[in-house]
N, C-alpha and C positions, 0 to 999 in steps of 0.2 A: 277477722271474726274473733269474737269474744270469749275463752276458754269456760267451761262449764263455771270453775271458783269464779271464775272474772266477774261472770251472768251471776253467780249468787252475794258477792260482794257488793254489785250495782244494787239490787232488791237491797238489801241492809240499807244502801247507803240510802235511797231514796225515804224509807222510812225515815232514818235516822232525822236526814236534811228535814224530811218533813214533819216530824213530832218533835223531833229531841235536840234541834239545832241550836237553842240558845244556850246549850250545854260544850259546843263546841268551842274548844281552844287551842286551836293549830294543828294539834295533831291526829290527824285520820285514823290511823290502825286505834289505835287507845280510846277517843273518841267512839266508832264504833264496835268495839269491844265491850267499854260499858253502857252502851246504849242495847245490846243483845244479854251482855251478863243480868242487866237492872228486867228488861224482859222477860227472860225467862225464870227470874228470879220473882217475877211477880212485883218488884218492887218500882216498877215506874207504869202509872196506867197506859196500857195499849189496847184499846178495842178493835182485836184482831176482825173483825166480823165487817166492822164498819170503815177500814181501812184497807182491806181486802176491797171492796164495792169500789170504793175512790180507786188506787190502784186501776184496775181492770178496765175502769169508762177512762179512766186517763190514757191508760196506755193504748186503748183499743182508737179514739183519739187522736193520738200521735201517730199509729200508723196510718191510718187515714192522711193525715194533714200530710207528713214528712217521710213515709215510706221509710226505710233504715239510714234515712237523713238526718234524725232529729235532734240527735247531742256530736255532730262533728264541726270544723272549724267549718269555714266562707270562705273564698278567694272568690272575686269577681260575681258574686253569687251565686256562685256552686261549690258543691260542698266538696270537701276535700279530707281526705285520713280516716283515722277511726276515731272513736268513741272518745270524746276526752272528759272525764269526769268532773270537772269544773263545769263545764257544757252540761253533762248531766242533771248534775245538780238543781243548776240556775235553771233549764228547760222543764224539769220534771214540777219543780214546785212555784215555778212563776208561771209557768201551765195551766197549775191549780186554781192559784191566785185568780189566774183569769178567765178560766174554764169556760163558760158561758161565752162571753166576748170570742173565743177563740175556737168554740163550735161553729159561731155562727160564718165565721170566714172561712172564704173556699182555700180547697188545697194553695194555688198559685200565692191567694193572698197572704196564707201563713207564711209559706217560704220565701215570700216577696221579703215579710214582717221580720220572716228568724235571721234569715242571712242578713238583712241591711243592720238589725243591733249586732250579734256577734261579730261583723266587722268593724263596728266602730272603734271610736278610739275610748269612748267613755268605757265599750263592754272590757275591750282589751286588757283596761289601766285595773281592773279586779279580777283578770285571770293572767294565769304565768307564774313563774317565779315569785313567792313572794305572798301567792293569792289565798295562803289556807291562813284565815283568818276569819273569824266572825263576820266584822264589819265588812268586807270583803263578799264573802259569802251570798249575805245580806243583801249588797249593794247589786251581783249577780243575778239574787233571784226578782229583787223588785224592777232592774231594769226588763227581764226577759216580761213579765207579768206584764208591765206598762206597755212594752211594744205589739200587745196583744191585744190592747183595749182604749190605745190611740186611736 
């Protein structure tokens, strides 16, 4: 289970991946720190109202699809561990990406969809050691979106 700061770090971070990403450069604490400083500072547009909306159909969404399945590793196609924020990331906003496509498939078929990418070796080769990088990031969230809408 994911500690209260853990559960409000996640929220940050999904905004962040999702508005403020091309700002990223390797480093996460720093990264979203001034992705929260530049917000509440009014100094980077956030339309709290209309990202709050997104937010809620997505997550509401996700537990439909994947139950408290939806940002953990694969083994064999079942899920395994906790929460890994790489996972997060790449899931919350290649989600988006695919939102539509990814309503329309039934539970089974999403986690047919999720487990078969996060075990590959493509998803692998931009999570791990090594993986907080933009292009990286990137390359995380467009595969998860694509497996959505194959």
């Amino acid at each position: 289970m994911v500690e209260a700061r853990g559960k409000e770090e996640l929220v940050l971070r999904y905004f962040a991946a999702r508005v403020y990403r091309d700002r990223f450069k390797g480093n996460i604490s720093d990264w979203l720190d001034n992705f929260m400083e530049e917000v509440l500072l009014k100094t980077f547009n956030f339309n709290e109202d209309e990202e709050w909306k997104i937010f809620t159909a997505l997550f509401d969404e996700l537990r439909t699809k994947f139950g408290s399945y939806a940002f953990v590793k694969y083994r064999g196609g079942q899920p395994i561990g906790g929460v890994a924020p790489a996972y997060y990331e790449a899931v919350t906003c290649g989600s988006i990406e695919a939102f539509d496509n990814l309503k329309s498939l039934s539970p089974d078929e999403a986690k047919f969809r999720l487990a078969k990418i996060v075990e590959s070796e493509e998803f692998r080769a931009v999570t791990g050691p090594g993986a907080n990088s933009l292009p990286k990031m990137n390359e995380r969230i467009r595969l998860i979106g694509r497996t959505f809408t194959a």
